[in-house]
N, CA, C and O atoms as a Tinker XYZ file with bonds, in Angstrom:
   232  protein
     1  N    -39.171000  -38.096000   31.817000    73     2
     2  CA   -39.880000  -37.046000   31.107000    64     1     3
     3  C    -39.568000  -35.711000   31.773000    63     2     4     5
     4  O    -39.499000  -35.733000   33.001000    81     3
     5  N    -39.344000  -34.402000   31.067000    73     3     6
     6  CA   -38.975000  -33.866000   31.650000    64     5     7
     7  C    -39.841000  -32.928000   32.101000    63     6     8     9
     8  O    -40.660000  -32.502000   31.287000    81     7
     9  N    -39.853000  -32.537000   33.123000    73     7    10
    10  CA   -40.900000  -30.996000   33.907000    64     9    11
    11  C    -41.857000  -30.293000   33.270000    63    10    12    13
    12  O    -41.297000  -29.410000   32.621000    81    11
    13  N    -42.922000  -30.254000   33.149000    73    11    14
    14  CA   -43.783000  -29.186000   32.702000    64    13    15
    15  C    -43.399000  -27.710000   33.080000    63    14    16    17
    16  O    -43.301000  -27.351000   34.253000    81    15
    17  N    -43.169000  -26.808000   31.915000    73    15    18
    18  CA   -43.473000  -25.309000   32.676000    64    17    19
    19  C    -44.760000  -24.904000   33.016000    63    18    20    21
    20  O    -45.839000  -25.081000   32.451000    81    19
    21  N    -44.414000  -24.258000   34.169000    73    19    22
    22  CA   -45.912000  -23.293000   34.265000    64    21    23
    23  C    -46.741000  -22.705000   32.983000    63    22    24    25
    24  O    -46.336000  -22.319000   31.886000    81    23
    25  N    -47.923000  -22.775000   33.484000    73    23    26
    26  CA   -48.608000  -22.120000   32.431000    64    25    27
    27  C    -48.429000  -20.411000   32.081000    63    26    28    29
    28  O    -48.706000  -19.825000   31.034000    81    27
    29  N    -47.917000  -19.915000   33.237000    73    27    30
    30  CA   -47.814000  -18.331000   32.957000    64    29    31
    31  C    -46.323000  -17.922000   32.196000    63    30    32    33
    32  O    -45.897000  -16.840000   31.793000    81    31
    33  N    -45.760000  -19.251000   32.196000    73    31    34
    34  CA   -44.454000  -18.697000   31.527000    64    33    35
    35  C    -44.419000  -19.293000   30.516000    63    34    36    37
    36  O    -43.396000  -19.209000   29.835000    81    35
    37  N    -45.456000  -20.051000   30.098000    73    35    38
    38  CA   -45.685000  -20.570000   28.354000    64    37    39
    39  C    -46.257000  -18.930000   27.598000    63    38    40    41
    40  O    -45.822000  -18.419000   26.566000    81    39
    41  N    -47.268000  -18.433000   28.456000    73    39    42
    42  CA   -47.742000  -17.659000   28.011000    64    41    43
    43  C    -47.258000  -16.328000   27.624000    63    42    44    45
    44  O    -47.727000  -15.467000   26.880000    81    43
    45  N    -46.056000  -16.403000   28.422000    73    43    46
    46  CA   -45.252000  -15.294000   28.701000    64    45    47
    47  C    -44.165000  -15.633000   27.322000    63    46    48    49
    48  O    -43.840000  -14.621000   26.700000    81    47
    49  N    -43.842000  -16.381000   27.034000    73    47    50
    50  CA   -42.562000  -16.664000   26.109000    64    49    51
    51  C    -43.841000  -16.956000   24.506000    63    50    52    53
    52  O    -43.316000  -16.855000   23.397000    81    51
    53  N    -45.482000  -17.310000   24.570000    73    51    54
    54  CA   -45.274000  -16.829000   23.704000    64    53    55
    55  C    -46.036000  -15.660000   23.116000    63    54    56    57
    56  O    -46.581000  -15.804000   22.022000    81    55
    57  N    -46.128000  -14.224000   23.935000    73    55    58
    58  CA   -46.235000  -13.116000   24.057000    64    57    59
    59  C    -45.006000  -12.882000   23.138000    63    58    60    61
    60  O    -44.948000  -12.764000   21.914000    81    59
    61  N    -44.098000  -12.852000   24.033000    73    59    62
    62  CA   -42.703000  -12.290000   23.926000    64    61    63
    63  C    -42.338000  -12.627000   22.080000    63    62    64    65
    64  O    -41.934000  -11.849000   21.215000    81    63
    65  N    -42.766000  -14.446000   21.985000    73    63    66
    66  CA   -42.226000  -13.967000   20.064000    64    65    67
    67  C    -43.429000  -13.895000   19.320000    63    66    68    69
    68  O    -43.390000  -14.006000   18.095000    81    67
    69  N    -44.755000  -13.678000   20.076000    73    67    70
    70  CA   -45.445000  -12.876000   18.721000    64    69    71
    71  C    -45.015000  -11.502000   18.556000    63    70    72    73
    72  O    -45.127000  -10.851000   17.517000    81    71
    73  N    -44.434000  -11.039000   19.829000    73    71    74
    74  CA   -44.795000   -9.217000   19.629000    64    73    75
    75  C    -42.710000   -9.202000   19.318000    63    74    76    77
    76  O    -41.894000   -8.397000   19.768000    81    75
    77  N    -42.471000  -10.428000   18.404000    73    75    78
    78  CA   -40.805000   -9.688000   18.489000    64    77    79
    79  C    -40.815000   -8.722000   17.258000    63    78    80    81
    80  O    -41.608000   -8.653000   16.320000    81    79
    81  N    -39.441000   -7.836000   17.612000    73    79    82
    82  CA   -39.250000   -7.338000   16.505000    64    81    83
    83  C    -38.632000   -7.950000   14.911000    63    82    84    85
    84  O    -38.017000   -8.993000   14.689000    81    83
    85  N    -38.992000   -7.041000   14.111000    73    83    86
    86  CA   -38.865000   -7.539000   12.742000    64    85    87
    87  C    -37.350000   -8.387000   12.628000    63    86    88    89
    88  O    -36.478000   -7.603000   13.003000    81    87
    89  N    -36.960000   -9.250000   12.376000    73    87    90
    90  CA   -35.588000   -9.880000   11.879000    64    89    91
    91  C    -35.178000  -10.473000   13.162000    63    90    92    93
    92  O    -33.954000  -10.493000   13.294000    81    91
    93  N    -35.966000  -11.049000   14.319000    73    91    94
    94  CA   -35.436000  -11.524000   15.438000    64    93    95
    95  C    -36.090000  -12.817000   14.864000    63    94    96    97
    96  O    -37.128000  -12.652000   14.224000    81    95
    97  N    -35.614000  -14.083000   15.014000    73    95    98
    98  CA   -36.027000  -15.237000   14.965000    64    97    99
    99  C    -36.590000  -15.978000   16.205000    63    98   100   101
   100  O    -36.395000  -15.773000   17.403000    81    99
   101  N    -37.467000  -17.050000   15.458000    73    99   102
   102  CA   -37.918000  -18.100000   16.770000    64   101   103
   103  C    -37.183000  -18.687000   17.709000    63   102   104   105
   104  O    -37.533000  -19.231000   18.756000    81   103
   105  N    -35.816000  -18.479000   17.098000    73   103   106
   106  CA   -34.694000  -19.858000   17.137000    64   105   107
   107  C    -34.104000  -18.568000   18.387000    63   106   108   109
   108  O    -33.799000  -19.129000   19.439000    81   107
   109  N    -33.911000  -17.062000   18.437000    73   107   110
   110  CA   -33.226000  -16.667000   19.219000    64   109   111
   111  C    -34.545000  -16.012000   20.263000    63   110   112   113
   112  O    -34.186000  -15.608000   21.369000    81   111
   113  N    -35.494000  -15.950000   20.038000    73   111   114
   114  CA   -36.495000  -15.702000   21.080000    64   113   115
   115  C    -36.274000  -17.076000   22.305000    63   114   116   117
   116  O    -36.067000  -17.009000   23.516000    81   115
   117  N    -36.419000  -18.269000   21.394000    73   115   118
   118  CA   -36.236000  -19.318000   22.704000    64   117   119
   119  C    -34.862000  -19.330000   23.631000    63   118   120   121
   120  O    -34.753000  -19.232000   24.853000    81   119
   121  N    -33.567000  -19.530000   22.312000    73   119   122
   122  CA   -32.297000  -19.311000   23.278000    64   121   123
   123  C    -32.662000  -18.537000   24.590000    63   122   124   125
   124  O    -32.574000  -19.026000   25.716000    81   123
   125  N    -33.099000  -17.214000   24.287000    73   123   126
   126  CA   -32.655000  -16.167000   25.478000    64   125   127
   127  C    -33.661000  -16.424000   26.203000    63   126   128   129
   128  O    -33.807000  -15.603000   27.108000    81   127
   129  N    -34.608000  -17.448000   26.159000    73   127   130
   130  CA   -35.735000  -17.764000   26.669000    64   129   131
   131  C    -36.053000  -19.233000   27.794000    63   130   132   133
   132  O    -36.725000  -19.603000   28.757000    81   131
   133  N    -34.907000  -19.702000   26.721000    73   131   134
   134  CA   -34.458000  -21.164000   27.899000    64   133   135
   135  C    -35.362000  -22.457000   27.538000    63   134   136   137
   136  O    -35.638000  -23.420000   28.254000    81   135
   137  N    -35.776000  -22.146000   26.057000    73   135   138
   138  CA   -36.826000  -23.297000   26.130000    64   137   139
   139  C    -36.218000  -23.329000   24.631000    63   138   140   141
   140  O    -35.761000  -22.349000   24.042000    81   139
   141  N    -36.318000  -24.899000   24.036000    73   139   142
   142  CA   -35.552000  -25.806000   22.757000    64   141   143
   143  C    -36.660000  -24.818000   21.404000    63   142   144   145
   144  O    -37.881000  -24.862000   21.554000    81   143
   145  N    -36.268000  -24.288000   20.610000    73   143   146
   146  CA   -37.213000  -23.522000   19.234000    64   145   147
   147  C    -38.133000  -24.682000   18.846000    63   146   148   149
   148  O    -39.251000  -24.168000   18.889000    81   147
   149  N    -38.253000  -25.725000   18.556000    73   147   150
   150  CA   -39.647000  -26.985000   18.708000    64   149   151
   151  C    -40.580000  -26.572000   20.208000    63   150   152   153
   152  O    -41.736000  -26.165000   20.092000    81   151
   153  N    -40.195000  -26.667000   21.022000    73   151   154
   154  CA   -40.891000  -26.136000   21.887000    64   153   155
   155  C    -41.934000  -25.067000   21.982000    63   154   156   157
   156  O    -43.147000  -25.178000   22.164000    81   155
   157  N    -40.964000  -23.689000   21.767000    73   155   158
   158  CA   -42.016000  -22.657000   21.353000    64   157   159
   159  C    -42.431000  -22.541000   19.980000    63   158   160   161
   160  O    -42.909000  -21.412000   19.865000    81   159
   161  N    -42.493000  -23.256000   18.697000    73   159   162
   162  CA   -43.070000  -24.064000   17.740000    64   161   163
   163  C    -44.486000  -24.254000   18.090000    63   162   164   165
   164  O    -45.512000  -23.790000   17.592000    81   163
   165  N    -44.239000  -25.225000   19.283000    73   163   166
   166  CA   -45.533000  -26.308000   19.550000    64   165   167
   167  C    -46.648000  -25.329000   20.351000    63   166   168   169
   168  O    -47.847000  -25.190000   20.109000    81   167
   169  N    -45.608000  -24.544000   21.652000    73   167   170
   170  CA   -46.798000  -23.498000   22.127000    64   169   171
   171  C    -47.585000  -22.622000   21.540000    63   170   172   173
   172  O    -48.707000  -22.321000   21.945000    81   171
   173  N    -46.672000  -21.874000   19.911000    73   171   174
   174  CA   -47.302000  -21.229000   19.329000    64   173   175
   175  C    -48.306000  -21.889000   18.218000    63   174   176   177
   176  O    -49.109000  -21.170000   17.625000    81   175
   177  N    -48.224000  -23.243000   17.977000    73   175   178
   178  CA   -49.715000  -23.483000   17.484000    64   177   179
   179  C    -50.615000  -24.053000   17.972000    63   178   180   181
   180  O    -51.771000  -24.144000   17.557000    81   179
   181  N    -50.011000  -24.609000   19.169000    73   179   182
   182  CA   -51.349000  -24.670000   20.289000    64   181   183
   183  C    -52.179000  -23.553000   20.535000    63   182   184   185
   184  O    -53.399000  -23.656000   20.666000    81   183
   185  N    -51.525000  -22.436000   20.605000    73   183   186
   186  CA   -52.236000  -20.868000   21.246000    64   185   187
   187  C    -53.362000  -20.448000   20.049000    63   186   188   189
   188  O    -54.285000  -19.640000   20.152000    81   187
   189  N    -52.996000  -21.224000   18.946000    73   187   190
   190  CA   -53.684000  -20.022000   17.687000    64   189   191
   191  C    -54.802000  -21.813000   17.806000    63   190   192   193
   192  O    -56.008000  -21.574000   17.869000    81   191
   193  N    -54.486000  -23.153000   17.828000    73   191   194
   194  CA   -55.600000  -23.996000   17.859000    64   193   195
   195  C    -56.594000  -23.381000   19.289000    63   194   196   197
   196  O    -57.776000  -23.141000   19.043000    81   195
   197  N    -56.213000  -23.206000   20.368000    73   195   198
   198  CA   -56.830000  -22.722000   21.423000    64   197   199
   199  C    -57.829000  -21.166000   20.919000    63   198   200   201
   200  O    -59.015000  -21.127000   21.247000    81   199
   201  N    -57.469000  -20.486000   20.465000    73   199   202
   202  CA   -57.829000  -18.985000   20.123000    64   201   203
   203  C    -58.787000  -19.601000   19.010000    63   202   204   205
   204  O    -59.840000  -19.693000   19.642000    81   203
   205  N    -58.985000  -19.963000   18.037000    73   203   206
   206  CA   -59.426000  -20.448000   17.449000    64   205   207
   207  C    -59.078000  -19.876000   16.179000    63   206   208   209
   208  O    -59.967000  -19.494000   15.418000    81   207
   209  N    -57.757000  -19.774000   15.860000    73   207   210
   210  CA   -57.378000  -18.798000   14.744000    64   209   211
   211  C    -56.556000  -20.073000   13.533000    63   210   212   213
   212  O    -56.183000  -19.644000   12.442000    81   211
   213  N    -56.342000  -21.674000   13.899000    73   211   214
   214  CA   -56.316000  -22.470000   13.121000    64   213   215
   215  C    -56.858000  -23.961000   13.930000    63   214   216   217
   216  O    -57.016000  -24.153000   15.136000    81   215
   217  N    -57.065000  -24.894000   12.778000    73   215   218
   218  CA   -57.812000  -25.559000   13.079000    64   217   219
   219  C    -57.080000  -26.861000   13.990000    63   218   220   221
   220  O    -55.874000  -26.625000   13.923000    81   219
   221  N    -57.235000  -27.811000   14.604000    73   219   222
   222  CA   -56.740000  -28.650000   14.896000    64   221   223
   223  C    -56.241000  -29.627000   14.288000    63   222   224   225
   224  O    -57.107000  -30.077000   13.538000    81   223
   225  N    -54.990000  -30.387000   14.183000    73   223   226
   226  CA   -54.326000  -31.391000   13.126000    64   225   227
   227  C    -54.780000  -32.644000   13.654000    63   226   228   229
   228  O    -53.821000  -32.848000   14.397000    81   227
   229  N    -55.621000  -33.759000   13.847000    73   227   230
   230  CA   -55.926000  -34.710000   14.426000    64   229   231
   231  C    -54.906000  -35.615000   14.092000    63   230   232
   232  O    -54.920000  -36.757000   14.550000    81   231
């Protein structure tokens, strides 16, 4: 299984693609980011189930 990232650099990458600019994709926020686009996928709807801005998928 592979390594957990830190929590400050989940948070940090997904800062970085809510606030991207217009016509930058998910797919090139992660490249330059070092983490697989499913990945930051999964962090970004964890963050909005956590925030409470959607609901949880059981």
């Amino acid at each position: 299984m592979p390594k957990a990232y830190p929590r400050e650099f989940r948070e940090d990458v997904v800062r970085v693609a809510r606030n991207r600019e217009l016509g930058v994709t998910l797919a090139q926020v992660a490249a330059d980011l070092g983490v697989h686009e499913m990945t930051l996928q999964k962090w970004l709807r964890q963050t909005d189930v956590d925030d409470g801005d959607i609901a949880a998928i059981a």
